[in-house]
C-alpha positions, 0 to 999 in steps of 0.5 A: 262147886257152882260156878258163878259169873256175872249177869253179861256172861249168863247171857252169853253163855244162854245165847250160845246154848240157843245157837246150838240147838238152832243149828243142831235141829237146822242140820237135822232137818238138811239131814231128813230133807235129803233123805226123802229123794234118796228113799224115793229113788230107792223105791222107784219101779222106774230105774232109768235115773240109776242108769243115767249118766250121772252115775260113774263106775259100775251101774248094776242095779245091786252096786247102785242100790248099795251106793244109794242106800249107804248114802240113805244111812249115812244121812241117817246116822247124821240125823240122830247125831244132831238130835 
C-alpha cells in the first residue's frame, strides 16, 4: 500500500529527509576532524604532550597510547555510524 498525501506534506517530509543528511554528514565530518589531532598525537616521536598535566591518573606510555587510540576508535565508529 502507497501512502499519499497532500503536496504541504511531500514538502515537509522532502525538508526533513535534507535536514537529516545535512547533519548526518556535518557529525561525519565533527567525527573525522577530530580524529586528525588524536592520530597525530599517536603518531608523534615527541611524547611531552602525553605526559603533561592534562592527563589525570596513569601516565605510562601504554595506558596513554591505549586511552588515546580507544578515543581514535570511538570517533571512528561515530564516523561510519553517521554514513
Amino acid at each position: 500500500m502507497i501512502l499519499q498525501g497532500d503536496r504541504s506534506n511531500i514538502g515537509t517530509s522532502l525538508g526533513v529527509i535534507s535536514s537529516n543528511i545535512s547533519a548526518a554528514t556535518f557529525l561525519a565530518s565533527v567525527s573525522l576532524t577530530l580524529c586528525s589531532p588524536i592520530g597525530a598525537w599517536i603518531s608523534s616521536t615527541n611524547n611531552n604532550f602525553f605526559a603533561s598535566d592534562l592527563v589525570y591518573g596513569d601516565t605510562r606510555p601504554t595506558t596513554l597510547s591505549i586511552r588515546y587510540i580507544s578515543l581514535l576508535i570511538c570517533f571512528l565508529l561515530a564516523f561510519s555510524c553517521f554514513i
